[in-house]
C-alpha positions as CSV (number, residue, x, y, z in Angstrom):
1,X,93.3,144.8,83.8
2,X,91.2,145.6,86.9
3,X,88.6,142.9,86.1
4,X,89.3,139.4,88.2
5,X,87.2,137.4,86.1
6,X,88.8,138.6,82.5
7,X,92.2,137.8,84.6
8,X,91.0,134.4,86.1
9,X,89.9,133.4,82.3
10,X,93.1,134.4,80.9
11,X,94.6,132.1,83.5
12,X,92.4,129.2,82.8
13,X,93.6,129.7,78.8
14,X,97.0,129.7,80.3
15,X,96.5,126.5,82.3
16,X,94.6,124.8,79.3
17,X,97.8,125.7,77.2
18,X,100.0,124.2,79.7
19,X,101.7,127.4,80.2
20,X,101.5,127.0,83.9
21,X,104.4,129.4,84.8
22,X,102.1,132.5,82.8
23,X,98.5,130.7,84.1
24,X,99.8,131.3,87.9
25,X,101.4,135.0,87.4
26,X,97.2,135.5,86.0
27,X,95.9,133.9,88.4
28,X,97.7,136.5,91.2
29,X,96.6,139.4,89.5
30,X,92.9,137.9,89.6
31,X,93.7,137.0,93.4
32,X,95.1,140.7,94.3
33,X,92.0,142.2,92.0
34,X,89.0,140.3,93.9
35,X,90.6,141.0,97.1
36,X,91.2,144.9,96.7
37,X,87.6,145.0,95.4
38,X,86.5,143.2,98.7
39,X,85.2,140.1,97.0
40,X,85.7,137.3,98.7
41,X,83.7,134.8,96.3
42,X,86.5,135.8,93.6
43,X,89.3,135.9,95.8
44,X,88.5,132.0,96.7
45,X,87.7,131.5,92.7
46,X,90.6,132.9,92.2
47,X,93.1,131.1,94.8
48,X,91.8,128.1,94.1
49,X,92.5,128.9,90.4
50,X,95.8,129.6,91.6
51,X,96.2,126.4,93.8
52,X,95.6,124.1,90.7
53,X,98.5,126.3,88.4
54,X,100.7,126.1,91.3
55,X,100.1,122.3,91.6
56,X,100.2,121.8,87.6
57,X,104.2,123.7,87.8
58,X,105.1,121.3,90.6
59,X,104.7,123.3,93.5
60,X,102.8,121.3,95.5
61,X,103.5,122.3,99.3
62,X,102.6,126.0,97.9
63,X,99.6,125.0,96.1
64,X,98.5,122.5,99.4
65,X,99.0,125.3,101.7
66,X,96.8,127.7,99.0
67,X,93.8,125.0,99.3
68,X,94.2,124.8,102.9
69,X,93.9,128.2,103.2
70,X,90.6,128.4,101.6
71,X,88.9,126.0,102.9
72,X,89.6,127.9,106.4
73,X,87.7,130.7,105.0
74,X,85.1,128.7,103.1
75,X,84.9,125.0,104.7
76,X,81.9,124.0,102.3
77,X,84.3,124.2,99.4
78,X,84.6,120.5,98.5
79,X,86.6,120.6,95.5
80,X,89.6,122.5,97.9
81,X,89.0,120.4,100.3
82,X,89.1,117.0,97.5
83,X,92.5,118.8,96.5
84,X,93.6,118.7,100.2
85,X,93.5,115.3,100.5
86,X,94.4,114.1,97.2
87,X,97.7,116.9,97.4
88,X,98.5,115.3,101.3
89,X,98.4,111.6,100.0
90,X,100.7,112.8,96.9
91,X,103.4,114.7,100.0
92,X,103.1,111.0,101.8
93,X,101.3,112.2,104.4
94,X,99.0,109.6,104.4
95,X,97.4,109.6,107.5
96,X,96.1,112.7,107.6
97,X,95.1,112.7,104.0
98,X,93.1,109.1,105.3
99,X,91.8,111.0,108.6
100,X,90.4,113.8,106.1
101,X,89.6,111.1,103.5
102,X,87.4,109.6,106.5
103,X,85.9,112.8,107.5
104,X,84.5,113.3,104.1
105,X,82.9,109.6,104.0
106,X,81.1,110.6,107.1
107,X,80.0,114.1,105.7
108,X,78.3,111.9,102.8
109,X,80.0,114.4,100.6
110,X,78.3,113.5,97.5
111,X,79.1,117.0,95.8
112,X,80.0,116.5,91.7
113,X,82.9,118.8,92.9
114,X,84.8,116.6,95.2
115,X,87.9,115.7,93.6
């Protein structure tokens, strides 16, 4: 299918189903569809889709560098950036997770999204 959202859906039935291997192969074809169609809202849907799969199937250095990716691009994204931290603390990494833990206190990042 050509349609990201049908493909991102199909992924989230996937991930719901805890058929996380299948939810992430969707969740490419939604990335690869938004982004030859020059969308860049449903290429970040997408990814981010993509970065909880990865994170679901135990691939968490893939799915951290996924989320770190898009909040390059979109930096108002909270819940990539929530993911972030909570996905550096999981890796150990402890004090950067804390340092971005901290930069988010002082944003006052109230956003129902953050997680």
């Amino acid at each position: 299918p050509k349609d990201y959202e049908l493909l991102t859906d199909l992924g989230e039935t996937l991930l719901d189903a805890k058929l996380y291997d299948q939810a992430v192969l969707y969740f490419k074809m939604a990335c690869d569809v938004a982004y030859e169609a020059g969308d860049v809202n449903g290429t970040l849907t997408a990814q981010f889709r993509l970065g909880l799969a990865l994170d679901k199937l135990g691939a968490e250095e893939a799915a951290l560098e996924l989320f770190q990716t898009i909040v390059s691009i979109d930096p108002q994204m909270s819940n990539a950036r929530g993911n972030v931290i909570r996905l550096l603390w999981r890796l150990e990494r402890r004090e950067e997770a804390a340092r971005l833990a901290q930069e988010e206190i002082n944003r006052g990042s109230a956003d129902e999204n953050f997680y």
